[in-house]
Z-matrix of the N, CA and C atoms (Angstrom, degrees):
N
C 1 1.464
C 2 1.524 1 110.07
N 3 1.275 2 119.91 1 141.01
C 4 1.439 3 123.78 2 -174.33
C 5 2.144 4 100.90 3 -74.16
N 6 1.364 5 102.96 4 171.19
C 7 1.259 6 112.47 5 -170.74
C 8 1.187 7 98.85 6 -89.52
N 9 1.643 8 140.72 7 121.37
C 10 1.190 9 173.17 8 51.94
C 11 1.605 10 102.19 9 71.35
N 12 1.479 11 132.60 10 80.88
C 13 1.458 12 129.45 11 169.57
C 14 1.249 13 114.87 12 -94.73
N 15 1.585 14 147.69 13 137.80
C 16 1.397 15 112.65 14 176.81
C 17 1.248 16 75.27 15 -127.11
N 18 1.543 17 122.95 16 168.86
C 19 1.198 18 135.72 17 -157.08
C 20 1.535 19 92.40 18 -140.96
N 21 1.348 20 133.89 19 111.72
C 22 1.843 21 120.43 20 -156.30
C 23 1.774 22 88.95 21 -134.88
N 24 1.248 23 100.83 22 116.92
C 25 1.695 24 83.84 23 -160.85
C 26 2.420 25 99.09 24 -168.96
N 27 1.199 26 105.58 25 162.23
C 28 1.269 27 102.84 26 -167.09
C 29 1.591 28 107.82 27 -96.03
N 30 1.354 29 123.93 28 -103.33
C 31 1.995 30 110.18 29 -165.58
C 32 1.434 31 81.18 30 -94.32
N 33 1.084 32 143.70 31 -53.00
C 34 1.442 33 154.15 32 -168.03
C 35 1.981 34 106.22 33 -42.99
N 36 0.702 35 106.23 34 -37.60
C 37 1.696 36 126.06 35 172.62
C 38 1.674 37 106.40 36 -88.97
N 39 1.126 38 109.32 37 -47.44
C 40 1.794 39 115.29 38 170.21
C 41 1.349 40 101.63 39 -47.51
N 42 1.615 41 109.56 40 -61.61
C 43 0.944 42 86.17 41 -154.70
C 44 2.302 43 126.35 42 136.52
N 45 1.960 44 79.83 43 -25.02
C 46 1.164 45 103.31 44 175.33
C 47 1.544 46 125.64 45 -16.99
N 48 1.371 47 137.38 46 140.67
C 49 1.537 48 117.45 47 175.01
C 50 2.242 49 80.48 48 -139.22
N 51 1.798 50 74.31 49 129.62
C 52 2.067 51 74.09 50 -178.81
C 53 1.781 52 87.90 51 -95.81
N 54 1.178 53 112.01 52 -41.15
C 55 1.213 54 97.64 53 -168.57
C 56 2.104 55 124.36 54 -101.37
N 57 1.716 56 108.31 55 90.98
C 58 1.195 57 102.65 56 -157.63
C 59 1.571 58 129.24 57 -62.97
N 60 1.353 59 101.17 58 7.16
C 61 1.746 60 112.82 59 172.33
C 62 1.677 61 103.74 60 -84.46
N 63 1.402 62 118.90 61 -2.29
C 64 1.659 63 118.38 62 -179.51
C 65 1.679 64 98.13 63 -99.86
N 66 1.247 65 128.35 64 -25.44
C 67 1.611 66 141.67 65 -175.14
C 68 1.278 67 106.37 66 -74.67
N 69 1.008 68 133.57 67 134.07
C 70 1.949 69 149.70 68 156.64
C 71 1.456 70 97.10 69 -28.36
N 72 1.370 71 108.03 70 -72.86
C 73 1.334 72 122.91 71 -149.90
C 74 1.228 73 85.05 72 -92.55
N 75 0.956 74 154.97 73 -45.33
C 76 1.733 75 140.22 74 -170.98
C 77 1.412 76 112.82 75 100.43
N 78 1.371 77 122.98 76 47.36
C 79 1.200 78 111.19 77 -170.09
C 80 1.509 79 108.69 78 -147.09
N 81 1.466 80 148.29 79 -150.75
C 82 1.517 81 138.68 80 -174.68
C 83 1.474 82 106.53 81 -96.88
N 84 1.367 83 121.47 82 -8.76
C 85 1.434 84 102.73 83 -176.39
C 86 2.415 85 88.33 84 -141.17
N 87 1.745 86 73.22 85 133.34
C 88 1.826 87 88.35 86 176.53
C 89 1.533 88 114.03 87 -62.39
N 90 1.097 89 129.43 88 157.85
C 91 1.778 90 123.95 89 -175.09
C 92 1.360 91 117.10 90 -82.94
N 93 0.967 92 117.19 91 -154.94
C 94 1.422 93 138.73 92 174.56
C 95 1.601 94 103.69 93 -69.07
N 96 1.180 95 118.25 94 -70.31
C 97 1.031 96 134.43 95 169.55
C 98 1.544 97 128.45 96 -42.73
N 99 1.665 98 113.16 97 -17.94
C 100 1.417 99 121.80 98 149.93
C 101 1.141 100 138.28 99 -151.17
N 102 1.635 101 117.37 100 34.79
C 103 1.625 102 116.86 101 150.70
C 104 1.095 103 113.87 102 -98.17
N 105 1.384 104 107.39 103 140.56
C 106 2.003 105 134.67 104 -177.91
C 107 1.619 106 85.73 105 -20.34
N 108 1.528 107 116.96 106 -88.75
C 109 1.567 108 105.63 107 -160.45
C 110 1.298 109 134.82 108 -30.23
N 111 1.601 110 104.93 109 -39.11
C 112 1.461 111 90.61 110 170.70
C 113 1.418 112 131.86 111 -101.96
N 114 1.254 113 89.39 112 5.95
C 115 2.334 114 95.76 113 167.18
C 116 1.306 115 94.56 114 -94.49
N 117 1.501 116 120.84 115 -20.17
C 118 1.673 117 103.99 116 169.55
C 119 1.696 118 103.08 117 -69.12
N 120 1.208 119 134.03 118 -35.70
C 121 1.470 120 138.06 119 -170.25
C 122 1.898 121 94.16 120 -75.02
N 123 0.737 122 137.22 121 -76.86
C 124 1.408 123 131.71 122 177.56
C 125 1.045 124 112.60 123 -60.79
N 126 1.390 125 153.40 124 28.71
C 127 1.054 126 156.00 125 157.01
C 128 1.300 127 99.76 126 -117.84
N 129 1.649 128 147.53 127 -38.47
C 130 1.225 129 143.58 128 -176.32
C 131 1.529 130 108.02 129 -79.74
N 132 1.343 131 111.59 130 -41.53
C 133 1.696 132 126.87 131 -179.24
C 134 1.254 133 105.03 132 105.57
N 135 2.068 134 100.18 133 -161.99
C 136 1.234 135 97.42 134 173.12
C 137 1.720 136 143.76 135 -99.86
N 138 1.066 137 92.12 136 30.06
C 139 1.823 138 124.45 137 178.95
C 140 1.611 139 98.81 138 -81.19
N 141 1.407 140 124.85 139 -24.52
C 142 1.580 141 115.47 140 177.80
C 143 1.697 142 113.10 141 -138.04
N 144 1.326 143 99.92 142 133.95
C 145 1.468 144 88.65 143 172.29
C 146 1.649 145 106.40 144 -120.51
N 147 1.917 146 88.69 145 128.93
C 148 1.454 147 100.13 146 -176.11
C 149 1.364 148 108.97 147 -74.33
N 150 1.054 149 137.41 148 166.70
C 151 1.790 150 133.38 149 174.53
C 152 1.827 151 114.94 150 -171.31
N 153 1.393 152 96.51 151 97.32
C 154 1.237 153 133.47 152 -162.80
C 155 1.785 154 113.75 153 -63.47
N 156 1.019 155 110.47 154 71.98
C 157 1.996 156 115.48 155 149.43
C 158 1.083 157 125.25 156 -62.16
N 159 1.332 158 131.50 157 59.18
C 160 1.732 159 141.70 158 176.84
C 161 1.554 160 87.34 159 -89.35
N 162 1.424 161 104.80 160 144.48
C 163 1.605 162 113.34 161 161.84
C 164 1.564 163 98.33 162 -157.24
N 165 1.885 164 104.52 163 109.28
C 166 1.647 165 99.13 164 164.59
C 167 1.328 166 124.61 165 -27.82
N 168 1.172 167 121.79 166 157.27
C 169 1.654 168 122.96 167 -176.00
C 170 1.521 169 132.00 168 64.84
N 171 1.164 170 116.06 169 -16.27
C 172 1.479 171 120.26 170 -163.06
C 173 1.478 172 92.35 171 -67.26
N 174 1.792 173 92.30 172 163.24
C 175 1.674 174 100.83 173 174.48
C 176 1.699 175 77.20 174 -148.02
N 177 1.485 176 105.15 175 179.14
C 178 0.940 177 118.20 176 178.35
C 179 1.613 178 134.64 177 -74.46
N 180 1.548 179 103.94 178 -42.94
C 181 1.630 180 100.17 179 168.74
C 182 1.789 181 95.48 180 -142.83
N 183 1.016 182 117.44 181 10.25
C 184 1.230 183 106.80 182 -167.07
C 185 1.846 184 100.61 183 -103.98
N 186 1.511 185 108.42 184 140.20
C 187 1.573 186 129.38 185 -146.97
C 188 1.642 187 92.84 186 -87.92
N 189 1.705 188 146.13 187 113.12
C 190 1.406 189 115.98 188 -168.65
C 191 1.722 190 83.04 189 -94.48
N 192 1.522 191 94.09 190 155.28
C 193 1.758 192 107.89 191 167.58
C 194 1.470 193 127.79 192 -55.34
N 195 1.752 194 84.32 193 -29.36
C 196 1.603 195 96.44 194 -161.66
C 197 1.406 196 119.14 195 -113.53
N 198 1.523 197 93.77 196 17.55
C 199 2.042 198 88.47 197 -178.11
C 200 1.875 199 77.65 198 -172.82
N 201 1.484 200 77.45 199 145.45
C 202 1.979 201 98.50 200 -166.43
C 203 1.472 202 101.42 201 -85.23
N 204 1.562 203 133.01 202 153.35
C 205 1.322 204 131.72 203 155.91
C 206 1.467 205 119.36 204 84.84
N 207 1.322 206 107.08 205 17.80
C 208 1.525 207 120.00 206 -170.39
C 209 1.317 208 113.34 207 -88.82
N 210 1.339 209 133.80 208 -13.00
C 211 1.691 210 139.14 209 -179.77
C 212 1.633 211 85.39 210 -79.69
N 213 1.466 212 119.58 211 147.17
C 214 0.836 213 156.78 212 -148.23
C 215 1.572 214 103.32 213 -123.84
N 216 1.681 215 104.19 214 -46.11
C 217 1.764 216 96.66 215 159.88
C 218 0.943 217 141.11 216 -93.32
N 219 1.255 218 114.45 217 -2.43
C 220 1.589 219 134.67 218 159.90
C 221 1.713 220 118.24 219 -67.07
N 222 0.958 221 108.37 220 -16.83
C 223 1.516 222 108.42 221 166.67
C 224 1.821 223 106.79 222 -120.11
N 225 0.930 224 140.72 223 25.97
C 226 1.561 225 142.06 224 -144.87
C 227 1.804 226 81.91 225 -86.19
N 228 1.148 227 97.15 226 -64.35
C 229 2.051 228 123.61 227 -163.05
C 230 1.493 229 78.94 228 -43.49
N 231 1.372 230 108.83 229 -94.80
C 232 1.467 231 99.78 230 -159.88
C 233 1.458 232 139.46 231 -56.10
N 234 1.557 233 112.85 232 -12.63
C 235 1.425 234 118.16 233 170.37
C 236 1.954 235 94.76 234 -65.82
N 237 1.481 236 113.07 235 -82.67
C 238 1.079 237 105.13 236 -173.69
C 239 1.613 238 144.53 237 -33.33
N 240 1.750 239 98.10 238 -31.85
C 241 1.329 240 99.77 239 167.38
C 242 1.676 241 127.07 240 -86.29
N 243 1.704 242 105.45 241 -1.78
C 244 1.521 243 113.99 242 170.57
C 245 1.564 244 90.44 243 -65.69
N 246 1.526 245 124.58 244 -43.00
C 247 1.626 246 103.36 245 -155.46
C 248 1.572 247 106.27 246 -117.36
N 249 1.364 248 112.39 247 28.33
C 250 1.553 249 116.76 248 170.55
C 251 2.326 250 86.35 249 -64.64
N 252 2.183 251 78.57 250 157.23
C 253 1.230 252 121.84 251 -24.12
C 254 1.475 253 132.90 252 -69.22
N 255 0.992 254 113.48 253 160.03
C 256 1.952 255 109.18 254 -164.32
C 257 1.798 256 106.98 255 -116.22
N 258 1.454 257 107.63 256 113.81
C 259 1.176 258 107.95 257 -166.18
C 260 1.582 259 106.77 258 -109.56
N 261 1.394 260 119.22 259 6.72
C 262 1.427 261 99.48 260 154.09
C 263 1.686 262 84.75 261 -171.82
N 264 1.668 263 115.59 262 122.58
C 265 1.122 264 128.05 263 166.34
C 266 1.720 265 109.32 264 -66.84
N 267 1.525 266 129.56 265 154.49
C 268 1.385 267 108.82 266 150.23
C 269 1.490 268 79.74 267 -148.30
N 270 1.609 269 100.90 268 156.71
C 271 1.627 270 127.06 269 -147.48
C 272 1.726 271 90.33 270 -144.92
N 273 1.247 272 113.14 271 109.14
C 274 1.466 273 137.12 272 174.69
C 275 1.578 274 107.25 273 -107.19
N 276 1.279 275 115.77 274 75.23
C 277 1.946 276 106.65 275 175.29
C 278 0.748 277 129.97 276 -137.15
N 279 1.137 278 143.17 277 128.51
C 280 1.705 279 122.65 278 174.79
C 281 1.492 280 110.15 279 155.91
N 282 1.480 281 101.16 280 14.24
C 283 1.764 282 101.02 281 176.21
C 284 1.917 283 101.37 282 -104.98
N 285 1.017 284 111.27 283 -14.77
C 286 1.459 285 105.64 284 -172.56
C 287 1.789 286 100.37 285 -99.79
N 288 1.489 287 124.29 286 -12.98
C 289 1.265 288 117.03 287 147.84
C 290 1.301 289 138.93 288 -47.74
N 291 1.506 290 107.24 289 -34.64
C 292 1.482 291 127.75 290 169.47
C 293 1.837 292 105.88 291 -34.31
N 294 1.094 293 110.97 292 -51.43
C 295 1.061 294 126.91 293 -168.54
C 296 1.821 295 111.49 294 -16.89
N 297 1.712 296 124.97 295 117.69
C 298 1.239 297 86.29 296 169.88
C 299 1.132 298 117.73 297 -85.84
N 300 1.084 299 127.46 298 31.73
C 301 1.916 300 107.02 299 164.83
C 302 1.527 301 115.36 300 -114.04
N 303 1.649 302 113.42 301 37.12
C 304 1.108 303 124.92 302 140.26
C 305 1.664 304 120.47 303 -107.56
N 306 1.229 305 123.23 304 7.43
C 307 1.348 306 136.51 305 174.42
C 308 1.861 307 119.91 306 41.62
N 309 1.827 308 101.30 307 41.54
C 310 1.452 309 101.71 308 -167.54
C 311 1.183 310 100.34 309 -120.23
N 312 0.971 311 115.45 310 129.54
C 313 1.834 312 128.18 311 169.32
C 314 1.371 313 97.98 312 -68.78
N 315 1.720 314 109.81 313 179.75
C 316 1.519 315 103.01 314 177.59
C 317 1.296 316 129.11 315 -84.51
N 318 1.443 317 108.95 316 -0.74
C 319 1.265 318 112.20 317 -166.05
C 320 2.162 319 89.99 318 -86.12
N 321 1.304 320 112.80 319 -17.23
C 322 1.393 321 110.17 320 -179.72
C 323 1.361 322 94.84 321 -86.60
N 324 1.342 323 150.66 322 -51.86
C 325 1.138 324 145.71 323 -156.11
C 326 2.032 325 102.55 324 -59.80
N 327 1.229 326 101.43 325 -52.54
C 328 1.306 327 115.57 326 160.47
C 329 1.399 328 121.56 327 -29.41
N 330 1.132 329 123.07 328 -40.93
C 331 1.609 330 135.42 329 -143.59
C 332 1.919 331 82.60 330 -115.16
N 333 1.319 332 109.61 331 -30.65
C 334 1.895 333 101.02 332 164.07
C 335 0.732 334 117.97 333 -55.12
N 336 1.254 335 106.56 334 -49.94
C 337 1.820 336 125.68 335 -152.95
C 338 1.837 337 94.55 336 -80.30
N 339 1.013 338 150.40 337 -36.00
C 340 1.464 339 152.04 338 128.23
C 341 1.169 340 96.23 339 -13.82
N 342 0.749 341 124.80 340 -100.67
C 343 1.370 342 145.66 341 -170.82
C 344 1.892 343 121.20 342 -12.21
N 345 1.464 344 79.24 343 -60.81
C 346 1.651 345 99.34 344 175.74
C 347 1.680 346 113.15 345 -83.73
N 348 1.357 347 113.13 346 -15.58
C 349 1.341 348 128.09 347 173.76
C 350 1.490 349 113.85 348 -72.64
N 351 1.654 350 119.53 349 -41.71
C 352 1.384 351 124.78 350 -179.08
C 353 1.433 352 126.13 351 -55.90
N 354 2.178 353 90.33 352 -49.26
C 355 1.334 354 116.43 353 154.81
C 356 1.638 355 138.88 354 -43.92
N 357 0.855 356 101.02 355 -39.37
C 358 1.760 357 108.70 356 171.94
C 359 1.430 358 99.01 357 -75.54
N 360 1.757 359 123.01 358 -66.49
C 361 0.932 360 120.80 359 -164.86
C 362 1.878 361 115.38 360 -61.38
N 363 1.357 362 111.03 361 10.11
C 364 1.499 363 115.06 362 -165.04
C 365 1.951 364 92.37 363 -106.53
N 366 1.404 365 106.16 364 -19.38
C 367 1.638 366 106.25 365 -178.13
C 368 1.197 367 122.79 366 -95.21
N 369 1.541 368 113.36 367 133.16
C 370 1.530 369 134.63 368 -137.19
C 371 1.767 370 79.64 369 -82.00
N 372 1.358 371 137.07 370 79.70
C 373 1.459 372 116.59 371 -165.03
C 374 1.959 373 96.54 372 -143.56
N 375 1.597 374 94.59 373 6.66
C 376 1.927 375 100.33 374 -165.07
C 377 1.619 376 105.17 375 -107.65
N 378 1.541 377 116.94 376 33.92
C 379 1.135 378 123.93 377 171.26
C 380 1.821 379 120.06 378 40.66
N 381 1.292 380 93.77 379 51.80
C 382 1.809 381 106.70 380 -162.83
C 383 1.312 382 126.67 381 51.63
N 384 1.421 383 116.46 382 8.36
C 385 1.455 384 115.98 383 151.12
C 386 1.183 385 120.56 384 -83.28
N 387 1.680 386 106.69 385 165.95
C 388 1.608 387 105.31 386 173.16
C 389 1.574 388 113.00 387 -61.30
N 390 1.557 389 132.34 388 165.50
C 391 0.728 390 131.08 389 171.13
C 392 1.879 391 123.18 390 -68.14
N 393 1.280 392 114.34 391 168.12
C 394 1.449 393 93.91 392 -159.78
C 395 1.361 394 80.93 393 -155.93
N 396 1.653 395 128.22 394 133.44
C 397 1.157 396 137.01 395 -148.52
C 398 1.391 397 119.52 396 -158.66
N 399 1.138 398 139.28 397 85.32
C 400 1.287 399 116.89 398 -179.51
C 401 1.707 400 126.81 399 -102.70
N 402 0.992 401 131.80 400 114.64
C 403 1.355 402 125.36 401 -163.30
C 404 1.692 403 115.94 402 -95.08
N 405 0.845 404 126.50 403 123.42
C 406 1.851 405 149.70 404 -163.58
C 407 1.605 406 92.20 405 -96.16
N 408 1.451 407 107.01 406 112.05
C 409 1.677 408 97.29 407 147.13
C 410 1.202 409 129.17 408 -84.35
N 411 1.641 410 130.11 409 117.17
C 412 1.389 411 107.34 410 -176.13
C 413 1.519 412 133.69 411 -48.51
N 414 1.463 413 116.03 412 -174.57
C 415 1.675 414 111.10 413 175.85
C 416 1.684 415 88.47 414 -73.91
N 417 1.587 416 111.15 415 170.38
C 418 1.355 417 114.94 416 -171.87
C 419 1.641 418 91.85 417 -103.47
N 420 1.466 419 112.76 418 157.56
C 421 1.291 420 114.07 419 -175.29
C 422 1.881 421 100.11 420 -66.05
N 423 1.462 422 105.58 421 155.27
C 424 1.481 423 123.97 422 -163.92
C 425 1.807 424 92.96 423 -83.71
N 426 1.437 425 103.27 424 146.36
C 427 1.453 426 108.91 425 168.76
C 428 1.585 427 140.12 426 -47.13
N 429 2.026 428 98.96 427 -12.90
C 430 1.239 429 118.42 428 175.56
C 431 1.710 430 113.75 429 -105.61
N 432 1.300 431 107.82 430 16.67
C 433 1.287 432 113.07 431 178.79
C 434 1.419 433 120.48 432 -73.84
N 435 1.559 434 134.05 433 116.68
C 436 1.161 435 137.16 434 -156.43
C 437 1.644 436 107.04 435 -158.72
N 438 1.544 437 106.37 436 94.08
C 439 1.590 438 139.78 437 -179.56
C 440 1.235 439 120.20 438 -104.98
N 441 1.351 440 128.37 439 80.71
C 442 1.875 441 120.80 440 173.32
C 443 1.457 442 98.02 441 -46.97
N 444 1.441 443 108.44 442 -58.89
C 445 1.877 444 102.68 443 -170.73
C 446 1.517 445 106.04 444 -28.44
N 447 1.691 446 103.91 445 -69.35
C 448 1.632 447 117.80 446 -142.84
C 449 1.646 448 82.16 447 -70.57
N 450 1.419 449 127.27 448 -43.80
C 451 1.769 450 104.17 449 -177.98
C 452 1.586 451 92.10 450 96.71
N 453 1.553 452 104.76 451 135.63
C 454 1.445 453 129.23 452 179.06
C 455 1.386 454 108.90 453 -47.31
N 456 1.827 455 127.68 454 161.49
C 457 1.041 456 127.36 455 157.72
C 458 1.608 457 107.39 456 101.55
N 459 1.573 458 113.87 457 -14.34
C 460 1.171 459 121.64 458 164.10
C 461 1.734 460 137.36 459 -37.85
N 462 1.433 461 108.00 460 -54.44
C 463 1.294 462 127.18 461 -151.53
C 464 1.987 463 83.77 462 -79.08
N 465 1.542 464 115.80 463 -49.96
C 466 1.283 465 123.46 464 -168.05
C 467 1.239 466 109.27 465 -66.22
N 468 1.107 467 128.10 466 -30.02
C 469 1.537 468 124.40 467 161.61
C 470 1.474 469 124.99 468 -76.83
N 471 1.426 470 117.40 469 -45.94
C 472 1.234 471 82.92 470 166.86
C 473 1.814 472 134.36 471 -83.11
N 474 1.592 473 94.69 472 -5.93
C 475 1.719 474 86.36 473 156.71
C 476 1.558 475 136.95 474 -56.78
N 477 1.711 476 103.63 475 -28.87
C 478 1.349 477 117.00 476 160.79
C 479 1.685 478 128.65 477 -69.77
N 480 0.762 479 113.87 478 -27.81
C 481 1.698 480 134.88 479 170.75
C 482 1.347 481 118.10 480 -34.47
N 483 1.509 482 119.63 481 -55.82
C 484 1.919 483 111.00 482 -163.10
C 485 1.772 484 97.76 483 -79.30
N 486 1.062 485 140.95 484 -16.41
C 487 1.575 486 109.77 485 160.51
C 488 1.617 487 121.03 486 -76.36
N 489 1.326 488 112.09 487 -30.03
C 490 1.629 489 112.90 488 179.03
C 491 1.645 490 85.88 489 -60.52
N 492 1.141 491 140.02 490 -59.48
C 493 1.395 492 115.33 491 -132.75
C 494 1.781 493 95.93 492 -92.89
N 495 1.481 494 106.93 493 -23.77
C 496 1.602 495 107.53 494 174.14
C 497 1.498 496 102.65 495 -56.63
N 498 0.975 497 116.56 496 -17.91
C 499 2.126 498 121.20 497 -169.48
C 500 1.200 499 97.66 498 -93.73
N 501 1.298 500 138.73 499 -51.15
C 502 1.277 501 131.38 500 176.05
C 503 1.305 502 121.84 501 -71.57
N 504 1.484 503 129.32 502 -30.22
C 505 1.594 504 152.65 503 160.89
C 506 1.918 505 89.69 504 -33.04
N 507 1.673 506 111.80 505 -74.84
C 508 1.356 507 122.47 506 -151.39
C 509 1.842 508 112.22 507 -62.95
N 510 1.489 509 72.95 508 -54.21
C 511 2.190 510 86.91 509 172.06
C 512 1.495 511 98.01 510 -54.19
N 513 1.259 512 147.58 511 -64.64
C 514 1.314 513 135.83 512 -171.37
C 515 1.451 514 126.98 513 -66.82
N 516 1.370 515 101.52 514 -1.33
C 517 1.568 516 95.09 515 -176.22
C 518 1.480 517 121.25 516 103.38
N 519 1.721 518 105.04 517 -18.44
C 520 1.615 519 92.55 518 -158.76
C 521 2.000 520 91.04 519 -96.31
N 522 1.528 521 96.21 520 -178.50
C 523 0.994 522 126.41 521 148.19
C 524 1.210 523 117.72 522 -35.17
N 525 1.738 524 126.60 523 175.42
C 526 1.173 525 133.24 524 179.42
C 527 1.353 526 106.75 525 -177.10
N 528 1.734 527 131.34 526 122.89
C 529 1.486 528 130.15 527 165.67
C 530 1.212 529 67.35 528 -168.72
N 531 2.094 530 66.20 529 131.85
C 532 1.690 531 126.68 530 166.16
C 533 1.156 532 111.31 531 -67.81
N 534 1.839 533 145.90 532 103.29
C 535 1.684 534 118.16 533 173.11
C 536 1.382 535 108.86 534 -85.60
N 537 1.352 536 116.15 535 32.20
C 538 2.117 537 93.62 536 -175.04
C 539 1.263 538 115.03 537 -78.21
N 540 1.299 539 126.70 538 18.51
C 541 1.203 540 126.76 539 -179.01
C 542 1.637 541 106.22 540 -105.97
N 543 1.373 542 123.30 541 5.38
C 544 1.180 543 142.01 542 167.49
C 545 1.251 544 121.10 543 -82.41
N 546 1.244 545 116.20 544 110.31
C 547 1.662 546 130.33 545 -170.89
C 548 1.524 547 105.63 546 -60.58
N 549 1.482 548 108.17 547 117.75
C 550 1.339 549 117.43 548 153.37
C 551 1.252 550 143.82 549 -128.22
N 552 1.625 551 131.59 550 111.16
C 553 1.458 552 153.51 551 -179.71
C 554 1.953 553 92.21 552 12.94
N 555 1.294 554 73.33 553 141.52
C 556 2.029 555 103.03 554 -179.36
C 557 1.610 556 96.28 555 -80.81
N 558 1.537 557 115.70 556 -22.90
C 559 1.465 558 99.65 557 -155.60
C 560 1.903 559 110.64 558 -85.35
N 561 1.551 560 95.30 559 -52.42
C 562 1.660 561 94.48 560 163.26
C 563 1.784 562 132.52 561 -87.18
N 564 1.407 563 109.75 562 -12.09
C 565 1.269 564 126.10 563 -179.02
C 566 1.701 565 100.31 564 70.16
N 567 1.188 566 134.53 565 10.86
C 568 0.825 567 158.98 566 -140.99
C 569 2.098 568 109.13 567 -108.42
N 570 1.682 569 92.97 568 -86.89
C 571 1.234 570 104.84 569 -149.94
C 572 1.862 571 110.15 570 -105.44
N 573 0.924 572 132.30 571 -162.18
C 574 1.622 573 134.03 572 -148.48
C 575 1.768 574 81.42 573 -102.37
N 576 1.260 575 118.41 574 137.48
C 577 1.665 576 121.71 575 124.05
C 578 1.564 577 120.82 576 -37.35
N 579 1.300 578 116.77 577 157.29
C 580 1.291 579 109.92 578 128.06
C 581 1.315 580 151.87 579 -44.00
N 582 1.603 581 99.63 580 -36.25
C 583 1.110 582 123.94 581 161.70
C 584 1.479 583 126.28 582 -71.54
N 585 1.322 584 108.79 583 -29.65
C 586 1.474 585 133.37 584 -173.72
C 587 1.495 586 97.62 585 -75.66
N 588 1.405 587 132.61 586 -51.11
C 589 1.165 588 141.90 587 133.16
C 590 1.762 589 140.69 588 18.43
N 591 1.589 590 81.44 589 -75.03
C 592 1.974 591 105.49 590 -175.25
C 593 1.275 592 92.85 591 -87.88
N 594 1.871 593 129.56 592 -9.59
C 595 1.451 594 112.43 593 -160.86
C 596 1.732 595 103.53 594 -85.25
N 597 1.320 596 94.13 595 -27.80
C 598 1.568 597 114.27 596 -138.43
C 599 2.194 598 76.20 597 -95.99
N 600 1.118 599 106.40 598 -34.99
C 601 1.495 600 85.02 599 -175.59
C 602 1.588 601 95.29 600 -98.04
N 603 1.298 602 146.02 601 27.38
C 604 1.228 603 152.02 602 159.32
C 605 1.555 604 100.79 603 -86.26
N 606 1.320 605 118.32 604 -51.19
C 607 1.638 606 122.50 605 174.40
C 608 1.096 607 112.88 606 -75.97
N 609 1.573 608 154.45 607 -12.22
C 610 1.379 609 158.50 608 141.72
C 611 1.578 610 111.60 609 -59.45
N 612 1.268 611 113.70 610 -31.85
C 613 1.477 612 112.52 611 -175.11
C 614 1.349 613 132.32 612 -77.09
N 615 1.685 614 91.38 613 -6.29
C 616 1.603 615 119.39 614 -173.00
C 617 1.553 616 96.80 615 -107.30
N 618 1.696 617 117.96 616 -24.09
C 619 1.403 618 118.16 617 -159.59
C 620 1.183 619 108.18 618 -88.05
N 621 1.187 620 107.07 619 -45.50
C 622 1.726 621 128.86 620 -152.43
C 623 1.710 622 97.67 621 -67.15
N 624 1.060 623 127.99 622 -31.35
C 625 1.464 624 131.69 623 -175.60
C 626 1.454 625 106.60 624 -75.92
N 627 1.097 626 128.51 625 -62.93
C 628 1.480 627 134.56 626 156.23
C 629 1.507 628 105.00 627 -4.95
N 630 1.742 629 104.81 628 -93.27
C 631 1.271 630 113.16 629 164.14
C 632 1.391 631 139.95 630 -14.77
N 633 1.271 632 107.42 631 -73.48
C 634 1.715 633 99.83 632 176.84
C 635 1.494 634 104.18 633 -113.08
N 636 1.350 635 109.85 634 133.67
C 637 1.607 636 125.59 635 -171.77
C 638 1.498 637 106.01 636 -97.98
């Protein structure tokens, strides 16, 4: 059986494209041909199959008012056990926490991401191995980032973010890479390049092997 990647992650894992003059096809979501998951899948070969759970909006445990199915641990059990066995989770979250109308600084967003970390690692889904986890901080929102939806206070939290979640990463066992060095679009300050894209599965393609032996 090939090695088991799941990719558990919000538009950035989708796939999202804000700006459709950066897309092939020209449209809101980049192809096959250029989101991270699948240049991480053709870049790893056919010894692993990557298999992509991006869902715009998600956060990690926090419930949104305004769009259904967005906790991240509320579906954990059943994503993972659709793709047992699962030989290396990776967990991209923590920009749609920002949100202020979840009212969490980073040190709470952190304490999700725990949270939702215990949870995975609590599901019988790692084929009698230990669980194996690596957690991605996203890029932090850009200095021109400006959301009535998402609500002020955004950009400062997630600049605060990659040591809380590197602290919670280590105590749990998992993995840990920083992507802010991953280019993301001028237009929302928001979401991945294309480029932002090939970088982030250029640094997984080197990682992911490490990881599962």
């Amino acid at each position: 059986m090939k090695k088991h990647i799941v990719c558990f992650g919000d538009s950035n894992t989708h796939g999202y494209c804000a700006d459709p003059s950066d897309c092939a096809d020209g449209g809101s979501r980049f192809n096959e041909n250029e989101r991270w998951t699948c240049l991480l899948q053709k870049a790893l070969g056919d010894e692993y199959l990557v298999l992509e759970e991006g869902l715009s909006g998600r956060t990690t445990v926090f419930t949104d008012p305004l769009h259904e199915s967005m906790a991240g641990v509320d579906v954990a059990y059943s994503t993972l056990m659709t793709h047992e066995p699962v030989d290396l989770l990776i967990i991209m979250l923590g920009t749609n926490d920002t949100k202020e109308r979840f009212a969490a600084n980073a040190a709470a967003i952190a304490v999700g991401m725990e949270r939702l970390l215990l949870k995975c690692k609590s599901v019988d889904c790692w084929g009698g191995n230990r669980p194996n986890i690596l957690v991605i901080c996203p890029p932090p929102l850009g200095a021109g980032f400006h959301d009535e939806v998402m609500g002020k206070g955004c950009v400062e939290k997630s600049l605060a973010l990659p040591p809380y979640l590197e602290a919670v990463a280590e105590r749990n066992g998992a993995a840990y890479m920083n992507a802010a060095d991953c280019e993301f679009n001028g237009m929302d300050f928001t979401h991945l390049t294309r480029r932002g894209h090939a970088q982030l599965a250029a640094k997984l393609a080197e990682l992911v092997p490490e990881l599962v032996k």
